[in-house]
C-alpha positions as CSV (number, residue, x, y, z in Angstrom):
1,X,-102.6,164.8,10.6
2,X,-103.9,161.8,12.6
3,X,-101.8,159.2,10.9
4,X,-98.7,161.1,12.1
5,X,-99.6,160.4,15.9
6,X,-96.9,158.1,17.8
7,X,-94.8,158.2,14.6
8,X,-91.2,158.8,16.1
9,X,-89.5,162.7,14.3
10,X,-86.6,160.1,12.6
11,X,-89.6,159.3,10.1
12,X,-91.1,162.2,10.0
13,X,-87.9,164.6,9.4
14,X,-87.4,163.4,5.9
15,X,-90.1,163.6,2.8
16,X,-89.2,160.5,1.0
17,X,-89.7,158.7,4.5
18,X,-92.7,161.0,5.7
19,X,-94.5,159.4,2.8
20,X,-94.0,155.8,3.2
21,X,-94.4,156.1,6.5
22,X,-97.8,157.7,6.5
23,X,-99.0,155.3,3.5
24,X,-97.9,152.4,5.8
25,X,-100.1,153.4,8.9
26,X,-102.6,154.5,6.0
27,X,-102.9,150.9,4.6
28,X,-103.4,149.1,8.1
29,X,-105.8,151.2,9.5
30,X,-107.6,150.4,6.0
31,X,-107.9,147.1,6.5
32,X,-108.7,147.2,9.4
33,X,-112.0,148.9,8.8
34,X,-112.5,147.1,5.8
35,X,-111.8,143.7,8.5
36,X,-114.6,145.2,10.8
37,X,-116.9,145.6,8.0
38,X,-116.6,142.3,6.9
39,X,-117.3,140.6,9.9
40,X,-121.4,140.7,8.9
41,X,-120.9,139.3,5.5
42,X,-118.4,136.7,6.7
43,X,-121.4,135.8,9.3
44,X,-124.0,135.8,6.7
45,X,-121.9,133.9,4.1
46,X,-120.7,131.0,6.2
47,X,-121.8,128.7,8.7
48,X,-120.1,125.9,11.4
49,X,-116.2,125.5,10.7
50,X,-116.2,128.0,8.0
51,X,-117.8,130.7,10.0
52,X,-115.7,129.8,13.2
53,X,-112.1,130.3,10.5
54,X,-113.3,133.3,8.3
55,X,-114.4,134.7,12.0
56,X,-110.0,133.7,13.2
57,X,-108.9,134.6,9.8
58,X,-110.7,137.9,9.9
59,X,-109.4,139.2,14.1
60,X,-105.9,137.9,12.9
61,X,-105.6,139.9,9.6
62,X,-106.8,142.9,12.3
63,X,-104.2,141.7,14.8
64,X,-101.0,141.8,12.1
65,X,-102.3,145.5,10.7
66,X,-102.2,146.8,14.2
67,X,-98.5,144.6,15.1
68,X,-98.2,146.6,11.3
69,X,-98.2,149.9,13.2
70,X,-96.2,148.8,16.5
71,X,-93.3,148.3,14.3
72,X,-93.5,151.1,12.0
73,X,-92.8,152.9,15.5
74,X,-90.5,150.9,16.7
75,X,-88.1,149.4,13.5
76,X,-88.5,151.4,10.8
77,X,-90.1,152.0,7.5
78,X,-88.6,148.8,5.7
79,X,-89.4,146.3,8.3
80,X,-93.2,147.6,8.5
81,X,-93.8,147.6,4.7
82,X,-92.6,144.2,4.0
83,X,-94.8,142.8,7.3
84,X,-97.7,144.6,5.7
85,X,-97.1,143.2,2.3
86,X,-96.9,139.8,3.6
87,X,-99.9,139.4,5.6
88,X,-102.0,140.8,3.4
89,X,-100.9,138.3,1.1
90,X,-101.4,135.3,2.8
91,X,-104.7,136.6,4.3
92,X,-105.6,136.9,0.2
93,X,-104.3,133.6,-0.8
94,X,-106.2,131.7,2.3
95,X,-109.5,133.4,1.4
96,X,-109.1,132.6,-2.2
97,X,-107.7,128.9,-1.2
98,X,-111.2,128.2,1.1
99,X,-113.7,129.5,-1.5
100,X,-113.1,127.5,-4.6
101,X,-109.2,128.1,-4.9
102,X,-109.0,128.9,-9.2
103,X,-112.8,129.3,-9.1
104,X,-112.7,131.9,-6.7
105,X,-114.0,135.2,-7.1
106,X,-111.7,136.9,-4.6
107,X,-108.2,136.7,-7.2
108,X,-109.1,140.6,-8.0
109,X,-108.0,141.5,-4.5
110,X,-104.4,140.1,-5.2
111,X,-103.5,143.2,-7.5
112,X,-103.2,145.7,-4.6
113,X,-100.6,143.3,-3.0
114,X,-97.4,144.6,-6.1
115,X,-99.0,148.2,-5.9
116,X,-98.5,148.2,-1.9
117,X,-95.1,147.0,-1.8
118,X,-94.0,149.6,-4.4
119,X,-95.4,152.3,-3.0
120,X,-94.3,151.4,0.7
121,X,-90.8,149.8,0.1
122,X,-89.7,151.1,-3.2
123,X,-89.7,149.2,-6.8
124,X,-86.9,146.9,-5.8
125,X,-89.8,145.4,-3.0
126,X,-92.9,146.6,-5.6
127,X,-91.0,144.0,-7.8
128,X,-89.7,141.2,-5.1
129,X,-93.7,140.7,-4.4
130,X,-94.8,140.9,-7.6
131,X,-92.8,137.3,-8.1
132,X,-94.1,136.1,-4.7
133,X,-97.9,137.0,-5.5
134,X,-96.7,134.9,-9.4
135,X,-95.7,132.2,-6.9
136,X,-98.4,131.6,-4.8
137,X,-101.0,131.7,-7.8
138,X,-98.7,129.1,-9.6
139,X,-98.8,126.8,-6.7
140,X,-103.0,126.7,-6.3
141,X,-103.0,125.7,-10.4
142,X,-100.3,123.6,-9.5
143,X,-102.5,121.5,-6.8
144,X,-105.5,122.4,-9.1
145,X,-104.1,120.2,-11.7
146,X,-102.8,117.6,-9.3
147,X,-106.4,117.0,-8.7
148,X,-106.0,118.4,-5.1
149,X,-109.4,119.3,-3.5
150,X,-109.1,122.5,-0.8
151,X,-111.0,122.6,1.8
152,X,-114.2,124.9,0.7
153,X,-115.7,127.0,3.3
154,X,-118.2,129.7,1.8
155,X,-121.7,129.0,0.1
156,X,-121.6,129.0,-3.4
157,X,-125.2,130.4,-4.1
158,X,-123.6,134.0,-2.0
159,X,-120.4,134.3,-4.2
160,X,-122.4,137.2,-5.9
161,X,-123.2,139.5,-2.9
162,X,-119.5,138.8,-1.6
163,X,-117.4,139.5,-4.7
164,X,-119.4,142.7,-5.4
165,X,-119.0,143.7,-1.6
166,X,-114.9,142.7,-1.3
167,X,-114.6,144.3,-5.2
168,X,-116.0,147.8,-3.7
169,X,-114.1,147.5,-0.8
170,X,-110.9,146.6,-3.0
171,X,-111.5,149.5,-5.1
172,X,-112.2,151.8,-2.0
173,X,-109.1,150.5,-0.7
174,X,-106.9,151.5,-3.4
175,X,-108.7,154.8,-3.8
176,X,-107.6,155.7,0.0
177,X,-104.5,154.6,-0.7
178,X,-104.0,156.7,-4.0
179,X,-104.9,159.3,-2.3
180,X,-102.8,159.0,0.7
181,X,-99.9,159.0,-2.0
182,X,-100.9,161.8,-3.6
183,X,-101.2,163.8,-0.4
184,X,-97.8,162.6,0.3
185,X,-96.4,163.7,-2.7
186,X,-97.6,166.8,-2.7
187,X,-96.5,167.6,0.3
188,X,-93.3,167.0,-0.2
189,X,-93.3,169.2,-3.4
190,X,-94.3,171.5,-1.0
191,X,-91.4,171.5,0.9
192,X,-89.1,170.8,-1.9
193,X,-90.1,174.2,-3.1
194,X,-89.9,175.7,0.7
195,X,-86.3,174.2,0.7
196,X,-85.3,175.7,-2.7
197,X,-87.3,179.0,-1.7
198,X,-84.7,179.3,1.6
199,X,-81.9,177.9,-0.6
200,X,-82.2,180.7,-2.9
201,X,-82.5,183.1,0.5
202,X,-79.5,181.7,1.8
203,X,-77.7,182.1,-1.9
204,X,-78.5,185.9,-1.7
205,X,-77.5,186.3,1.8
206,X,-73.7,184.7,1.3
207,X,-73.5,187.2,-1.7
208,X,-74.8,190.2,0.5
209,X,-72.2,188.6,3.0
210,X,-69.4,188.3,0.4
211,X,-70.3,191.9,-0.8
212,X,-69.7,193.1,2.6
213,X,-66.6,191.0,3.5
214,X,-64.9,192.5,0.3
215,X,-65.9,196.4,1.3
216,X,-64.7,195.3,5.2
217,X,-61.0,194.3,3.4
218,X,-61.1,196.9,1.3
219,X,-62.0,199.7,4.2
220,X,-59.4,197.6,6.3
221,X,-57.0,198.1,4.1
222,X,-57.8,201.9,3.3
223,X,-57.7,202.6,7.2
224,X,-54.7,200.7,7.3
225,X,-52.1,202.9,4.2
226,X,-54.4,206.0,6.1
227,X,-53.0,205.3,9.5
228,X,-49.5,204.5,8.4
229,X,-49.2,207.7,6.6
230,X,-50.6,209.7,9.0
231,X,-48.4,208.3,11.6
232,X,-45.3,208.7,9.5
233,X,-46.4,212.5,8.8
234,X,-47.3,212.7,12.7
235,X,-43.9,211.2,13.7
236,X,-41.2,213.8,12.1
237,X,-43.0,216.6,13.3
238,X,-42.8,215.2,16.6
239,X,-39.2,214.2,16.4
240,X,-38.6,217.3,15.2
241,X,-40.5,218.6,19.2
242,X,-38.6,215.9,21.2
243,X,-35.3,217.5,19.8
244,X,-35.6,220.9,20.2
245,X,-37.2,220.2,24.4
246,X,-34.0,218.5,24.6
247,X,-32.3,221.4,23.8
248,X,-34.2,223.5,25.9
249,X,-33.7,221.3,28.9
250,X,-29.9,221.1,28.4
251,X,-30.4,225.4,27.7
252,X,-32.5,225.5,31.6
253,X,-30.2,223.4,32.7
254,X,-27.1,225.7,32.4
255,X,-28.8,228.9,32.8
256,X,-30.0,227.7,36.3
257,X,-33.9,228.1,35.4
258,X,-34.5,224.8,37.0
259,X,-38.3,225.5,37.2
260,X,-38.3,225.5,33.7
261,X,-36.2,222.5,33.0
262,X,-39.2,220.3,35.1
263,X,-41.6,221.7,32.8
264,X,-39.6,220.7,29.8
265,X,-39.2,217.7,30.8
266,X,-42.5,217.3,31.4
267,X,-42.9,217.8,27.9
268,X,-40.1,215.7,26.4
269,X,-41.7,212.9,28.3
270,X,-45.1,213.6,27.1
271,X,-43.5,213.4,23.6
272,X,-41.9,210.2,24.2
273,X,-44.9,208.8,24.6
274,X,-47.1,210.1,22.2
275,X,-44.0,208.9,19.7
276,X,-44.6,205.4,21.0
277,X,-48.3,205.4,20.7
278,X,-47.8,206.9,16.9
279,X,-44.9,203.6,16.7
280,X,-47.2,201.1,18.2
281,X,-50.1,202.4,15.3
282,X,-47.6,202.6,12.2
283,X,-46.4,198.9,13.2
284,X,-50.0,197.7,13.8
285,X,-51.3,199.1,10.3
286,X,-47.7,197.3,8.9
287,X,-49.2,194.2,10.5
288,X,-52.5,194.1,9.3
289,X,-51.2,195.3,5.7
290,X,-48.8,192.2,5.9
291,X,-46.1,194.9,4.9
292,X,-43.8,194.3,8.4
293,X,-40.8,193.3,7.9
294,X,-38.9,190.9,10.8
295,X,-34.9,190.8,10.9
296,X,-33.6,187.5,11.6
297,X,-30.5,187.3,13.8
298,X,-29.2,184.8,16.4
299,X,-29.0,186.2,20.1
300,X,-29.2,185.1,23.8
301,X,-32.9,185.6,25.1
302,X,-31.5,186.2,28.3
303,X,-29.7,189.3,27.0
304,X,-32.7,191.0,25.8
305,X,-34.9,189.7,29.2
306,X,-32.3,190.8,31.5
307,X,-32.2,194.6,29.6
308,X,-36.0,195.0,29.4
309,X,-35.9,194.2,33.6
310,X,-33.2,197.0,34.0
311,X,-35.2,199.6,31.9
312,X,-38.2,198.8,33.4
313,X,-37.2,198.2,37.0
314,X,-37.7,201.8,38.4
315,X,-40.7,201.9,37.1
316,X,-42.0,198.6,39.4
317,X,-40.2,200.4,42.0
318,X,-42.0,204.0,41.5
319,X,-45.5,201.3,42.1
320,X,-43.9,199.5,45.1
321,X,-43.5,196.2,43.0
322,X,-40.4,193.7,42.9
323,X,-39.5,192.9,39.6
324,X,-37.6,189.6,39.2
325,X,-36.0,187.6,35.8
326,X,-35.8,183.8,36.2
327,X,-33.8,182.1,33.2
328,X,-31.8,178.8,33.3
329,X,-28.0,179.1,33.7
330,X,-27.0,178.0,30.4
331,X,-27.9,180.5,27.2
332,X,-31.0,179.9,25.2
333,X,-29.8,181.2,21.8
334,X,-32.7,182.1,19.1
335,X,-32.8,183.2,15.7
336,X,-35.6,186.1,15.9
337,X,-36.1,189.6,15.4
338,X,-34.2,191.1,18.5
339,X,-36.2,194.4,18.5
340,X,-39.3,192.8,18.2
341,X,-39.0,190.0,21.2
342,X,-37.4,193.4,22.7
343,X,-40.4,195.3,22.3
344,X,-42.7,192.4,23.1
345,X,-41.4,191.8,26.7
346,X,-41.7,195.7,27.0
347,X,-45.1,195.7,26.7
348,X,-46.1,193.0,28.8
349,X,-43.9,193.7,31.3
350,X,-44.9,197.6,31.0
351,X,-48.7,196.5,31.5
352,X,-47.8,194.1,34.4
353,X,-46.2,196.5,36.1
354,X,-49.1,199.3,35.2
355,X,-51.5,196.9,36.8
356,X,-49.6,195.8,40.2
357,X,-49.2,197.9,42.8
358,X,-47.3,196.7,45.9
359,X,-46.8,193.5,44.6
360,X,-44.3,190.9,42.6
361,X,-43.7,191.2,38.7
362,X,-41.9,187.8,37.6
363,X,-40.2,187.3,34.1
364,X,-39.6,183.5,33.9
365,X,-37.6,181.8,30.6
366,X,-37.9,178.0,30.2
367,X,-37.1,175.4,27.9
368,X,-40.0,173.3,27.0
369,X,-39.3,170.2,24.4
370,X,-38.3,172.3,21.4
371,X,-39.9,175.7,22.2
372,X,-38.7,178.4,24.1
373,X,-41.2,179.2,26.8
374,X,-41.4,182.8,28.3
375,X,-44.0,183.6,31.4
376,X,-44.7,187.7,32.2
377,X,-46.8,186.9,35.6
378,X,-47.6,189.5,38.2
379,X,-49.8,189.7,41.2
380,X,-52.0,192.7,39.9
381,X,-56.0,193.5,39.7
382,X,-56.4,190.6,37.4
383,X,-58.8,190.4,34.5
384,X,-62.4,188.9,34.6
385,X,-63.1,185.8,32.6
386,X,-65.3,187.5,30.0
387,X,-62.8,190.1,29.1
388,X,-60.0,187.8,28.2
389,X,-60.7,187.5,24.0
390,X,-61.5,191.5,24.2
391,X,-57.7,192.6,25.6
392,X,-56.3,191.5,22.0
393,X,-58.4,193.5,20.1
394,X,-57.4,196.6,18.7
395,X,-58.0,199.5,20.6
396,X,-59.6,197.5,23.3
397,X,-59.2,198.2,26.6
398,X,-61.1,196.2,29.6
399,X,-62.3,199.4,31.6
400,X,-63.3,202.2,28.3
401,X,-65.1,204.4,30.8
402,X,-64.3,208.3,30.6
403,X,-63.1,207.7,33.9
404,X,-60.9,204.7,33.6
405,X,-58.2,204.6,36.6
406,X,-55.6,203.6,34.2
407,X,-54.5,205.2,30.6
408,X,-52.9,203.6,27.6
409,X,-54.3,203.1,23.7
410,X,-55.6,199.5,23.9
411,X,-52.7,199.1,21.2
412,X,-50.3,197.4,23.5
413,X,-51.3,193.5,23.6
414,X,-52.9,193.3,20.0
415,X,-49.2,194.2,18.4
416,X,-47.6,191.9,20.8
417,X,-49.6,188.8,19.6
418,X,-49.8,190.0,16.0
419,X,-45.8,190.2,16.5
420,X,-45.8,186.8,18.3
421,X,-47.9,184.8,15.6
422,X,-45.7,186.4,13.3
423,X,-42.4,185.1,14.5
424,X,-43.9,181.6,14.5
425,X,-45.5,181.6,18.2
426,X,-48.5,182.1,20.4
427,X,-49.4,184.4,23.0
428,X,-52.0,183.2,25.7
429,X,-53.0,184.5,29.2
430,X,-54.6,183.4,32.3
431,X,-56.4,185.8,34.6
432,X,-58.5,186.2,37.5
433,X,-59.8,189.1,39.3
434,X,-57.8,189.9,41.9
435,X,-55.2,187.5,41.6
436,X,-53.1,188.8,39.1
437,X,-52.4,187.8,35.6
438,X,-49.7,185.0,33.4
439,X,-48.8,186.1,29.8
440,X,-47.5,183.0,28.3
441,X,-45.3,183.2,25.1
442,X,-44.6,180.5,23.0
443,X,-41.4,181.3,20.8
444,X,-40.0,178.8,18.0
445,X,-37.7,176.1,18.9
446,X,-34.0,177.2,20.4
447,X,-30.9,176.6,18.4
448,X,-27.8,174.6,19.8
């Protein structure tokens, strides 16, 4: 639409706004065509100092329509409207002042000035005017009665031809207008009904989203009591396997068939850990089902950081890695699960020292304000920036090609921080390719 050039998108973005907005540069550019079309019959219908101010009176009233339109741009829907409003009506009340003040035929153009205002500022200003336009027509009876004699500029004899002319153009006027509103307004029914039209989509696509969310929890929850069961079925069996290879190792052992011992302990090994990986899955299905229970008892942290590095330190040395335990001198006592912060450290150490090879594997215990601060950092292949949120998530693992370098369930780090945030603390890391890795863990404040 060619009104809508230059207009800035803050008044074009909203209907109620659109609509003024357009009606304001609507109404200018009106009069200033009506102005230019004018001009001959202010020529033929004057002469000497009344041609020379209808001719000002006329380029001025084209002057403010177009400073009309600079503002609408520049301040705003309010600010334009009531400048509009206001020139027109003094541009009114001058040309009915100069030909014959109360005898003039020109008062019928003075209705348009309360319709304007209403339609471009809102009642409040529709009404405001209405009192001004009241005022102005009070003051020329006023000075009619006083006797006071305006200045008259126009012939008489052409008051026919001219009131006819500016009573067409008044009613052409507030034809444009009308129509200009009732564009407006339909437009913006338009996109009233486009806005409830998407509402309504949106409504249905929060239910379809709801409806889903509820069959996600409720599959979560069935995969959840599915995996716990079949890992408690899977894990007597097992433990039933583990027992009986002991046996037979302790049988090959004293019968000499020490061949036969390495293969069995090849399998109790084996065993071993598919026991932990069927532990790690009942514990994470506990989790998720909120149906793990955490012991509280107070303990020394150091204790359980100082057994985790003894169990775990042939391991680092098996890889060529030194393993070292940093905690301060004096005890940091904590009232946690034992296991649990036992079994944390495990795993982070475990997948430190998995990932380093020839390198250092630090375990470092501070004191930070009131939290407990404890640091698994190693010097190991390190993990790329994009994979950082993925190593948390269930059965993730950062390399899940068929021929991945190194093996484990992708269980290990999403139970440690499901077991962290449930004690009451966070888990975080910070990685880089090649540099090794620093799990950070965040445990509730110490006790005296």
């Amino acid at each position: 639409m060619a009104l809508e050039r230059g207009l800035p998108p803050s008044l074009l973005s909203a209907s109620e706004a659109r609509r003024r907005a357009l009606l304001i540069s609507g109404t200018a550019w009106v009069i200033v065509v009506a102005c230019v079309f004018t001009i001959p019959v202010l020529l033929a219908t004057t002469a000497g100092v009344g041609r020379v101010i209808a001719s000002l009176v006329n380029a001025s009233t084209i002057g403010l329509a177009l400073i009309c339109v600079a503002l609408l741009r520049r301040r705003g829907v309010a600010v334009a409207a009531h400048w509009l409003t206001g020139f027109a009506l003094a541009t009114m009340l001058f040309v009915v002042a100069i030909s014959g003040s109360l005898a003039s035929p020109y008062w019928v153009l003075l209705v348009a000035i309360p319709f304007l205002a209403a339609q471009m500022a809102g009642r409040t200003a529709g009404l405001v005017w209405t009192v001004i336009c009241l005022t102005g027509v009070a003051g020329l009876w006023a000075l009619d009665r006083l006797g006071v004699e305006l200045p008259r500029y126009t012939d008489p004899g052409a008051h026919t031809t001219t009131t006819a002319l500016y009573t067409a153009m008044a009613v052409l006027a507030v034809h444009v207008l009308s129509q200009l509103a009732e564009h407006a307004r339909d437009e913006a029914i338009a996109r009233a009904e486009r806005a409830a039209a998407q509402l309504e989509r949106a409504d249905r696509e929060i239910e379809e989203a709801r409806i889903l969310a509820e069959q996600a929890v409720a599959a979560s929850a069935a995969k959840s009591a599915f995996m716990a069961t079949m890992s408690h079925e899977l894990r007597t069996p097992l433990n039933a396997v583990i027992g009986y290879a002991e046996l037979l190792v302790e049988d090959a052992e004293s019968s000499g068939l020490m061949t036969m011992r390495e293969d069995l302990i090849k399998i109790v090994g084996a065993s071993h850990h598919l026991c932990g990986l069927i532990g790690d899955i009942l514990d994470l299905s506990r989790v998720e089902a909120d149906k793990l229970d955490l012991r509280r008892e107070e303990f020394v942290l150091q204790d359980v950081i100082r057994e985790v590095g003894d169990v775990l330190d042939p391991l680092a040395r098996r890889r060529g890695n030194a393993l070292t335990c940093r905690c301060p001198d004096g005890p940091i006592r904590v009232f946690l699960d034992r296991g649990r912060v036992r079994q944390v450290l495990v795993n982070l150490v475990g997948n430190a020292i998995k990932f380093t090879s020839q390198g250092t594997v630090a375990i470092t215990a501070t004191i930070d304000g009131e939290s407990v601060v404890v640091t698994v950092e190693d010097t190991g292949i390190g993990i790329g920036e994009l994979d950082l949120d993925r190593i948390f998530q269930p059965f993730t693992q950062v390399d899940a090609s068929p021929r991945r370098r190194y093996e484990g369930s992708g269980l290990g780090l999403s139970l440690c921080k499901r077991l962290a945030e449930m004690m009451g603390g966070t888990l975080a890391v910070r990685s880089q390719l090649g540099r090794g890795s620093t799990f950070t863990w965040r445990l509730p404040a110490a006790l005296a």
